[in-house]
CHARMM internal coordinates of N, CA and C (Angstrom, degrees):
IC EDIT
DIST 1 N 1 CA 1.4624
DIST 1 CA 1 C 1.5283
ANGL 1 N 1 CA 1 C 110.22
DIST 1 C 2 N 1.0522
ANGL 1 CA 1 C 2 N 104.95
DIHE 1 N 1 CA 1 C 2 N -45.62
DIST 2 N 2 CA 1.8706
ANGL 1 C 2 N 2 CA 107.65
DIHE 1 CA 1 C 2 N 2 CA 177.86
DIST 2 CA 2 C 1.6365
ANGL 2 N 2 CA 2 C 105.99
DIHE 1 C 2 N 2 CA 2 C -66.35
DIST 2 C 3 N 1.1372
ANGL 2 CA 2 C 3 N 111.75
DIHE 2 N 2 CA 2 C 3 N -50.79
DIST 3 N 3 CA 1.2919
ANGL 2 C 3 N 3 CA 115.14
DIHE 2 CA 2 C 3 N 3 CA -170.87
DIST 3 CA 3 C 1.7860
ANGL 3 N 3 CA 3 C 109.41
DIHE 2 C 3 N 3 CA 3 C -46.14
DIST 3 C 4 N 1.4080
ANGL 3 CA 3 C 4 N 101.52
DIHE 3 N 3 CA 3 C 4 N -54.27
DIST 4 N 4 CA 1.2348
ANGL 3 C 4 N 4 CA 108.13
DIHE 3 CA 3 C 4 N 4 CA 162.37
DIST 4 CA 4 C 1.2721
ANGL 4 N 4 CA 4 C 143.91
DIHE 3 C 4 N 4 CA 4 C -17.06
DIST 4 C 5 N 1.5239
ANGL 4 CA 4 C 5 N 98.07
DIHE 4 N 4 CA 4 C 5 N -76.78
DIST 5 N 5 CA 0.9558
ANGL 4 C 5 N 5 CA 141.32
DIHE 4 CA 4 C 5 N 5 CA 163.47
DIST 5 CA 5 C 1.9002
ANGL 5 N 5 CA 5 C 119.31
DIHE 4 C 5 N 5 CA 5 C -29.34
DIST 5 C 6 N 1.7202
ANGL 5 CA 5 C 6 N 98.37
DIHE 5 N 5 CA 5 C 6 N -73.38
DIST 6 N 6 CA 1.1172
ANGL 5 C 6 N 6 CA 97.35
DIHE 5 CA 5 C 6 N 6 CA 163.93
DIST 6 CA 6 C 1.5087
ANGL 6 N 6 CA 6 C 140.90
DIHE 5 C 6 N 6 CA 6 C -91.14
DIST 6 C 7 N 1.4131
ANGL 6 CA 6 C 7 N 83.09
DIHE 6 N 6 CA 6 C 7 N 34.58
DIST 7 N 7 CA 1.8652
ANGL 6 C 7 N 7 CA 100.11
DIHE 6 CA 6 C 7 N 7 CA 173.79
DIST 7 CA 7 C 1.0106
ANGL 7 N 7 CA 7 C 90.72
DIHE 6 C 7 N 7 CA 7 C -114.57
DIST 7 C 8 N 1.8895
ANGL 7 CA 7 C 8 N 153.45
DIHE 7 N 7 CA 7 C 8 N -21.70
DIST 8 N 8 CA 1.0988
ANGL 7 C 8 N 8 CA 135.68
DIHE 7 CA 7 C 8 N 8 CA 174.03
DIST 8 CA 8 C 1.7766
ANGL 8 N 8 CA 8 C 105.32
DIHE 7 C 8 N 8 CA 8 C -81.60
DIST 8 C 9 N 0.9927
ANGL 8 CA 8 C 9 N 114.08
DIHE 8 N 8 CA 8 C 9 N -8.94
DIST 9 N 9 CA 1.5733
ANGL 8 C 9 N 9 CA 103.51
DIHE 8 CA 8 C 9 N 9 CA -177.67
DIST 9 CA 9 C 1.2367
ANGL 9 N 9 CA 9 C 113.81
DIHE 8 C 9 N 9 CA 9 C -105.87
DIST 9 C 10 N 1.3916
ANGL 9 CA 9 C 10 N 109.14
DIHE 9 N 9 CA 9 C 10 N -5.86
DIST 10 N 10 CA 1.7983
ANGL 9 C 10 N 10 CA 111.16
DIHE 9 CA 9 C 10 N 10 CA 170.41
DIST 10 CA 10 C 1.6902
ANGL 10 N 10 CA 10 C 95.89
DIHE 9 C 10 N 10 CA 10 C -101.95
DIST 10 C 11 N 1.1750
ANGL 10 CA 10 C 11 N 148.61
DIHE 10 N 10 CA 10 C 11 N -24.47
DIST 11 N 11 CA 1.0229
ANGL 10 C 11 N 11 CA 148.22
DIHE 10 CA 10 C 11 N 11 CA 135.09
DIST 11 CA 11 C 1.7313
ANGL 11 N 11 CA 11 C 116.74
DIHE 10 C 11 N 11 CA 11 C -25.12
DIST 11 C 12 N 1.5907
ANGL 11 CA 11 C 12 N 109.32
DIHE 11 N 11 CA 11 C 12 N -52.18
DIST 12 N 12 CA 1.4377
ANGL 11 C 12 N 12 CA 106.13
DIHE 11 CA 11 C 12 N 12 CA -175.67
DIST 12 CA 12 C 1.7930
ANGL 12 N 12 CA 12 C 96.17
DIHE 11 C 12 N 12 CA 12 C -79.63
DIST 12 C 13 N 1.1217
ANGL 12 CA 12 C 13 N 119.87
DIHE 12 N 12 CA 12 C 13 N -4.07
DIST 13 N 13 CA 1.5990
ANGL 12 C 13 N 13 CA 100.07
DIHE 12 CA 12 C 13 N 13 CA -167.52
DIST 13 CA 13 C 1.5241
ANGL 13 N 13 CA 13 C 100.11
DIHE 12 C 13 N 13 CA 13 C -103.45
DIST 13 C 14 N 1.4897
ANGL 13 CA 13 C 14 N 110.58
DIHE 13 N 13 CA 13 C 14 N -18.69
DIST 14 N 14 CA 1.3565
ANGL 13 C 14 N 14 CA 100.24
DIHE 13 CA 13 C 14 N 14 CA 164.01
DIST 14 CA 14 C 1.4552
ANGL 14 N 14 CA 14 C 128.97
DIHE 13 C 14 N 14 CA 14 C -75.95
DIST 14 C 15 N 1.1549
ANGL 14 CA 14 C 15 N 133.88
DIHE 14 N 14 CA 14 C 15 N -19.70
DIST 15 N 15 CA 1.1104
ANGL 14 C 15 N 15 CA 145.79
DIHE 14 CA 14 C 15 N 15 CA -157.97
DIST 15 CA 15 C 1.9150
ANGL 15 N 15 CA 15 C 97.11
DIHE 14 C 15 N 15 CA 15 C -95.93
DIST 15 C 16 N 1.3876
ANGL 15 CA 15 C 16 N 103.69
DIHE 15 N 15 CA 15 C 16 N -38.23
DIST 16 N 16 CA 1.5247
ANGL 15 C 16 N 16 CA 120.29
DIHE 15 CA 15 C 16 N 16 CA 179.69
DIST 16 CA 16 C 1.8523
ANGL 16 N 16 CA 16 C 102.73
DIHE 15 C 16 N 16 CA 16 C -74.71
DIST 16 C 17 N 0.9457
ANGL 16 CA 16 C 17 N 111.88
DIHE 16 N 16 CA 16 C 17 N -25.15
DIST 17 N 17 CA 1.8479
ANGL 16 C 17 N 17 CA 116.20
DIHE 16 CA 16 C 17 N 17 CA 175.07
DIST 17 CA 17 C 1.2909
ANGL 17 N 17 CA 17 C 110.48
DIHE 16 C 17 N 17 CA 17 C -79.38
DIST 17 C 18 N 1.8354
ANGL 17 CA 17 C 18 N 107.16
DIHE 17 N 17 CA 17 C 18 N -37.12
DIST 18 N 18 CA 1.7600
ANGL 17 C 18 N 18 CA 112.03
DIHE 17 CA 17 C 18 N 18 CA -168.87
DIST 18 CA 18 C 1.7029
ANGL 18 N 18 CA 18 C 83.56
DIHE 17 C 18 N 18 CA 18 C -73.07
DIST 18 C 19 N 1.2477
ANGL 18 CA 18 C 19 N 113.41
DIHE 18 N 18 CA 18 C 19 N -46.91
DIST 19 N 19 CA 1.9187
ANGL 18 C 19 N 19 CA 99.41
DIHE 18 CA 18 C 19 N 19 CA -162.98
DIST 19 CA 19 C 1.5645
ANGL 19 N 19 CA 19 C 106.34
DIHE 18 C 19 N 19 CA 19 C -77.05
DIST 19 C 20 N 1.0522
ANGL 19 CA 19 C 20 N 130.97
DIHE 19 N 19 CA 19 C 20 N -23.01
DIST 20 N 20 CA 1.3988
ANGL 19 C 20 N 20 CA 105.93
DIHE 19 CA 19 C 20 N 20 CA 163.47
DIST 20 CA 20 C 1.2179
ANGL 20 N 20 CA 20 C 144.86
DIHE 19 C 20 N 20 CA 20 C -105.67
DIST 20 C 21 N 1.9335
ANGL 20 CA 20 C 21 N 103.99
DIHE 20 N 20 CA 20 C 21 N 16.56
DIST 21 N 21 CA 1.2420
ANGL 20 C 21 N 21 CA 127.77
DIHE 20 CA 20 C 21 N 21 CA 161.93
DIST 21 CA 21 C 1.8418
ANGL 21 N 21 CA 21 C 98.44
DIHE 20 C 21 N 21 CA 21 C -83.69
DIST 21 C 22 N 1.3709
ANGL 21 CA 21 C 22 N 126.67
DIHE 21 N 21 CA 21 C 22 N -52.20
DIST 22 N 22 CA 1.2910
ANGL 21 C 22 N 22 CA 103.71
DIHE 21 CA 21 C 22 N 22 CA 170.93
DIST 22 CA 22 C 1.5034
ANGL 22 N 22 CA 22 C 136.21
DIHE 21 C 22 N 22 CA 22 C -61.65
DIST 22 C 23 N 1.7059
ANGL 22 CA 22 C 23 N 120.17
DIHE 22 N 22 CA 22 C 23 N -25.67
DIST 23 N 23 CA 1.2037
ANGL 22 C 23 N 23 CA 124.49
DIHE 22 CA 22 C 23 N 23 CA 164.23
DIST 23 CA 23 C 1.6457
ANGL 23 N 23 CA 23 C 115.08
DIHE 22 C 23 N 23 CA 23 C -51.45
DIST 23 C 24 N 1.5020
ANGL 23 CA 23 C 24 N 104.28
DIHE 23 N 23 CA 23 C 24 N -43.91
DIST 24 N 24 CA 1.0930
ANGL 23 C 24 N 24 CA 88.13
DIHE 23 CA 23 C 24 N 24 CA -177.46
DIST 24 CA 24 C 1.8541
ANGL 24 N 24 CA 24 C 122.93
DIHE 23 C 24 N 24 CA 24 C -79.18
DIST 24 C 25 N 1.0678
ANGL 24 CA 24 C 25 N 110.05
DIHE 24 N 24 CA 24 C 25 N -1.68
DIST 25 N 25 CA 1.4100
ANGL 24 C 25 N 25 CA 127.37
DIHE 24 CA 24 C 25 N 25 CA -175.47
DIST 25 CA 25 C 1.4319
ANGL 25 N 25 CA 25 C 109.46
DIHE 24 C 25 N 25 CA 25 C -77.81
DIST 25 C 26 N 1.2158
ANGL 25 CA 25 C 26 N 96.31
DIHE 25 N 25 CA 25 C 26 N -37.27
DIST 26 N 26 CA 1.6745
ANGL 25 C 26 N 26 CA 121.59
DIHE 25 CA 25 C 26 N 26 CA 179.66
DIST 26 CA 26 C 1.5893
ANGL 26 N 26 CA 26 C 93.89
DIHE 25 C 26 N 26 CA 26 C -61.41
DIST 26 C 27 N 1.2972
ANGL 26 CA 26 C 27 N 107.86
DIHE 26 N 26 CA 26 C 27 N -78.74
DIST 27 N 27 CA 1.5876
ANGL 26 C 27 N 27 CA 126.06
DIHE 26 CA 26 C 27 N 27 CA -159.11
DIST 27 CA 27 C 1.7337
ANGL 27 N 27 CA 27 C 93.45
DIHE 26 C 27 N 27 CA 27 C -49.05
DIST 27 C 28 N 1.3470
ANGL 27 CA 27 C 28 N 121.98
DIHE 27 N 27 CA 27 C 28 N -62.41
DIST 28 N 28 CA 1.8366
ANGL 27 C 28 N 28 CA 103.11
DIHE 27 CA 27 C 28 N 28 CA 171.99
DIST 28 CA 28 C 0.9156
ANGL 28 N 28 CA 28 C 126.39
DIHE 27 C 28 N 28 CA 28 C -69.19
DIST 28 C 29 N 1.5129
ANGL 28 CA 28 C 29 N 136.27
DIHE 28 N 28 CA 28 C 29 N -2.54
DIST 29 N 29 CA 1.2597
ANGL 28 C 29 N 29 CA 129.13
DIHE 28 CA 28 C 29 N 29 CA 139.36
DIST 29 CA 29 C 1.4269
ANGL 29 N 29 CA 29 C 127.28
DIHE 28 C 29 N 29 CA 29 C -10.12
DIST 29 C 30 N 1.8520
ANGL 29 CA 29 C 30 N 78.50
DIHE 29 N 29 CA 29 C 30 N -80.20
DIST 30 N 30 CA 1.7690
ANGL 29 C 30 N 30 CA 99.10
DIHE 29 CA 29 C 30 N 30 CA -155.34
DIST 30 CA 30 C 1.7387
ANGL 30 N 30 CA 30 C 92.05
DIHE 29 C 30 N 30 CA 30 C -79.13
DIST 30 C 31 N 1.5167
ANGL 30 CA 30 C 31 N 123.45
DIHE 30 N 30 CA 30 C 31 N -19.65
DIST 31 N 31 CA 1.4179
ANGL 30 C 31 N 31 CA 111.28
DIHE 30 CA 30 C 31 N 31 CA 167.66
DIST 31 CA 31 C 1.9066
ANGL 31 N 31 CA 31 C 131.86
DIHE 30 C 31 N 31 CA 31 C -70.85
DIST 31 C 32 N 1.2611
ANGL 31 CA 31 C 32 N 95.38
DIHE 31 N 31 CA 31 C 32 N -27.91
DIST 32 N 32 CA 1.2906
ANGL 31 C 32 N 32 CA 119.43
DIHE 31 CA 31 C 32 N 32 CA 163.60
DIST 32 CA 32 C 1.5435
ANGL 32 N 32 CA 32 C 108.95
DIHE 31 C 32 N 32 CA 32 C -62.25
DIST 32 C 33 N 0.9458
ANGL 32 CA 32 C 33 N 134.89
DIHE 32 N 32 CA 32 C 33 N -53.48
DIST 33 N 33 CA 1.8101
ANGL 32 C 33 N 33 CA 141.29
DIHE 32 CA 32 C 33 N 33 CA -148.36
DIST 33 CA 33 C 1.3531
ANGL 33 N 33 CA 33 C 96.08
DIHE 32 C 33 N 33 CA 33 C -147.22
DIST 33 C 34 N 1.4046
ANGL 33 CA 33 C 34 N 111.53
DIHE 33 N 33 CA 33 C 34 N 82.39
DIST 34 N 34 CA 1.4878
ANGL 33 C 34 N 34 CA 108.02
DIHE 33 CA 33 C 34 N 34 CA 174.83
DIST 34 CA 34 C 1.5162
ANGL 34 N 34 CA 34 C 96.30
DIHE 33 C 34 N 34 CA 34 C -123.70
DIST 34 C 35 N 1.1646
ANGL 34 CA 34 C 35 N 140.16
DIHE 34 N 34 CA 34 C 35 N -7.72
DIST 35 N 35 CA 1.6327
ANGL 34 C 35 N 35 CA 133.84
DIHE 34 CA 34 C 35 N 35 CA 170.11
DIST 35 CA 35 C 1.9783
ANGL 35 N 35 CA 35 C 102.79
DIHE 34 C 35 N 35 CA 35 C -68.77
DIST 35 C 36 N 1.6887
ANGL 35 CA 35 C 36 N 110.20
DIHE 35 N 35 CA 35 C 36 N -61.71
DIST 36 N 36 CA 1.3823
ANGL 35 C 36 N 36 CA 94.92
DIHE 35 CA 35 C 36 N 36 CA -170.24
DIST 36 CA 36 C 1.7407
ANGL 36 N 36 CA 36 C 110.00
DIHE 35 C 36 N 36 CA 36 C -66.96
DIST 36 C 37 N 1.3635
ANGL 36 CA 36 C 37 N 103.74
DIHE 36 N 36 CA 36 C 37 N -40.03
DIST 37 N 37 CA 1.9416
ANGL 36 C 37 N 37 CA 100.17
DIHE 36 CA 36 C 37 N 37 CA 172.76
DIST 37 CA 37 C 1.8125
ANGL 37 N 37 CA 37 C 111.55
DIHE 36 C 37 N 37 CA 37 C -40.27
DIST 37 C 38 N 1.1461
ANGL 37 CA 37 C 38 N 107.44
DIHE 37 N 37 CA 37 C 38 N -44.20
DIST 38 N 38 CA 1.4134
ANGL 37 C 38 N 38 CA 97.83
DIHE 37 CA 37 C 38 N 38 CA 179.87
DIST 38 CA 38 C 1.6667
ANGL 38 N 38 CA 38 C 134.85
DIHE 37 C 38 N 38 CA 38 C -85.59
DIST 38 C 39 N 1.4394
ANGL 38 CA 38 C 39 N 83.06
DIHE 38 N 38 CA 38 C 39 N -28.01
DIST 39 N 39 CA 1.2037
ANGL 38 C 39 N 39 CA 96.64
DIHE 38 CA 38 C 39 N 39 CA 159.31
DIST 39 CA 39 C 1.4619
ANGL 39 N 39 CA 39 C 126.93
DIHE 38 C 39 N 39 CA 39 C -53.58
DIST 39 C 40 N 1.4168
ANGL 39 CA 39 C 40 N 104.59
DIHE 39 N 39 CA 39 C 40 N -43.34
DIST 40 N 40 CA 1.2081
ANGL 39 C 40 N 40 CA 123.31
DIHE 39 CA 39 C 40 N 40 CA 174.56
DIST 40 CA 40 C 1.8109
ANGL 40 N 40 CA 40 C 118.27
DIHE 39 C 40 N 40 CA 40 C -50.84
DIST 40 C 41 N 1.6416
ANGL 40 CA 40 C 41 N 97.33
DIHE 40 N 40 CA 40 C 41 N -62.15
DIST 41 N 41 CA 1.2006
ANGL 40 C 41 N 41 CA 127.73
DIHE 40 CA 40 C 41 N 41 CA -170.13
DIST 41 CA 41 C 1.9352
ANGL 41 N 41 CA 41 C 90.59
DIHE 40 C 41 N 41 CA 41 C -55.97
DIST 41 C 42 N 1.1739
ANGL 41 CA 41 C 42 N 121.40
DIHE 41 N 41 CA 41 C 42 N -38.86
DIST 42 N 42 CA 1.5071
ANGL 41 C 42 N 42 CA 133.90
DIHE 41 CA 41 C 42 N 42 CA 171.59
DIST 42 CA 42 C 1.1802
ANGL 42 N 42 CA 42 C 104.10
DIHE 41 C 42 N 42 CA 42 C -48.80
DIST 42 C 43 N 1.0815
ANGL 42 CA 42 C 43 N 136.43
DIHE 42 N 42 CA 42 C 43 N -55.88
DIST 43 N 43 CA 1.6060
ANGL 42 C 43 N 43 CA 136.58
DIHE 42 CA 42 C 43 N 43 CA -135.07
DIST 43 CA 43 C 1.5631
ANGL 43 N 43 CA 43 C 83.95
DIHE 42 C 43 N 43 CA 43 C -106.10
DIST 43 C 44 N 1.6250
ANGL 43 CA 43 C 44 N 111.41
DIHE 43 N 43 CA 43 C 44 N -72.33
DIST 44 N 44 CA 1.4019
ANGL 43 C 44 N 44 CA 96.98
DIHE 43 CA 43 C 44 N 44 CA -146.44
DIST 44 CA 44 C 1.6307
ANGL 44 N 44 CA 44 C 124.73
DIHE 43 C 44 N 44 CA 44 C -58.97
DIST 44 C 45 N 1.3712
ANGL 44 CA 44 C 45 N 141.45
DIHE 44 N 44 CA 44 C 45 N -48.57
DIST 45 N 45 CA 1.1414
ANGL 44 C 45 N 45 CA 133.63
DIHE 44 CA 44 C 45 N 45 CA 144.76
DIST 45 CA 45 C 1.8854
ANGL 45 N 45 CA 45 C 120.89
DIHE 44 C 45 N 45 CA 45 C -3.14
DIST 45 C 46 N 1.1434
ANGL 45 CA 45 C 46 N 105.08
DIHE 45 N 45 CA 45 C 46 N -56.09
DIST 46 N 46 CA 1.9178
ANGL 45 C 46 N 46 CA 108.38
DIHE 45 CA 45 C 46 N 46 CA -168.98
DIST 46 CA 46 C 1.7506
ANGL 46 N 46 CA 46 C 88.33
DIHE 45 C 46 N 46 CA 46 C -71.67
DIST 46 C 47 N 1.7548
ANGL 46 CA 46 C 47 N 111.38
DIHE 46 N 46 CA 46 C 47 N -38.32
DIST 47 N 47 CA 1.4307
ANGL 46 C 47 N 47 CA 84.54
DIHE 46 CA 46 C 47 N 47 CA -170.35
DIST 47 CA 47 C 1.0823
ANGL 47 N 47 CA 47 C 111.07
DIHE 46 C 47 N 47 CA 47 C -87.12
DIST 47 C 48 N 1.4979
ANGL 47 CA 47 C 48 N 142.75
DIHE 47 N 47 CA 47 C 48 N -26.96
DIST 48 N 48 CA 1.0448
ANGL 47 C 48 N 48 CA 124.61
DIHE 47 CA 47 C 48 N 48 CA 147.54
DIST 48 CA 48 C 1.4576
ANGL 48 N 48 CA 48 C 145.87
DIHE 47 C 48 N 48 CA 48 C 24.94
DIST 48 C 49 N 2.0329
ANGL 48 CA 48 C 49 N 77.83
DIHE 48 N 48 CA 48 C 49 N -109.96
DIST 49 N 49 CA 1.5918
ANGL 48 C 49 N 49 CA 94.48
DIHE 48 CA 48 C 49 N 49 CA 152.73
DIST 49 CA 49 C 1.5584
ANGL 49 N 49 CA 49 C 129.97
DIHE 48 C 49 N 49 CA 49 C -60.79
DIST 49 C 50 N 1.3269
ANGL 49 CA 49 C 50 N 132.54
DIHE 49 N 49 CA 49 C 50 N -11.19
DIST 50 N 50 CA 1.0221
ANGL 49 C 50 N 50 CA 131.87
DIHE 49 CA 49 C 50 N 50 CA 143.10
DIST 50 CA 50 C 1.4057
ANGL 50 N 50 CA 50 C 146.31
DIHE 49 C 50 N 50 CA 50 C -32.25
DIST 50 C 51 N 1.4466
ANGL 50 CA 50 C 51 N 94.27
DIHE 50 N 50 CA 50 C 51 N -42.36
DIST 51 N 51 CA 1.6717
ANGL 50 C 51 N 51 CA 115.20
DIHE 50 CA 50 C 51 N 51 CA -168.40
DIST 51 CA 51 C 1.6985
ANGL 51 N 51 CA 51 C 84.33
DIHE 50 C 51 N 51 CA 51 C -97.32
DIST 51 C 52 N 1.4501
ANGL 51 CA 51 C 52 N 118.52
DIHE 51 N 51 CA 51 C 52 N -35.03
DIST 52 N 52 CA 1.6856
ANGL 51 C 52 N 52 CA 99.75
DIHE 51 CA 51 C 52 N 52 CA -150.91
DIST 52 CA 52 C 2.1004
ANGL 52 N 52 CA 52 C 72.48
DIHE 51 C 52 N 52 CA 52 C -81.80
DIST 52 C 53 N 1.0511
ANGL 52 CA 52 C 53 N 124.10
DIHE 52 N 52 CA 52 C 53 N -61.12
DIST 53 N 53 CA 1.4218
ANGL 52 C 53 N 53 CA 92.92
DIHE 52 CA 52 C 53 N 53 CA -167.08
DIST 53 CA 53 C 1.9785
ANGL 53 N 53 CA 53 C 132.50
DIHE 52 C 53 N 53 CA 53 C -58.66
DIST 53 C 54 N 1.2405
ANGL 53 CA 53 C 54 N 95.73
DIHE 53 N 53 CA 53 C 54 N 8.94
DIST 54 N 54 CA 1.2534
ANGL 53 C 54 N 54 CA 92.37
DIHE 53 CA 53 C 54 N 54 CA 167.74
DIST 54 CA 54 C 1.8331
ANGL 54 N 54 CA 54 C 129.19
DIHE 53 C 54 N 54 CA 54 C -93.02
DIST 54 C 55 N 1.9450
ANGL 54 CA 54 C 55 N 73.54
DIHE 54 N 54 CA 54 C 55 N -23.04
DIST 55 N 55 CA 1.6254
ANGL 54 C 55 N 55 CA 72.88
DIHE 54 CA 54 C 55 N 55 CA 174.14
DIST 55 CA 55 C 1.8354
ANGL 55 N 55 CA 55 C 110.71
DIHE 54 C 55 N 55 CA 55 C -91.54
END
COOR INIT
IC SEED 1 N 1 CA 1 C
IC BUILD
């Protein structure tokens, strides 16, 4: 039962390290590269709706 136990909670702490080693990977991401992200975030929407009003 213990054994268990503390394989589910080193289990939860790994899984809790993977998500806030990727959040933070995330977060310098978008701090790193925030001209083409927005740029992006600019464009794609208009073209979007672009294409859906053409069709």
């Amino acid at each position: 039962m213990l054994s268990s136990l503390t394989g589910s909670t080193d289990n939860f702490a790994q899984s809790l390290n993977l998500l806030v080693s990727a959040s933070f990977f995330l977060v310098g991401a978008l701090f790193t590269i925030p001209e083409p992200l927005s740029i992006a975030l600019s464009i794609a929407p208009g073209h979007f709706l672009g294409a859906n009003h053409e069709a």
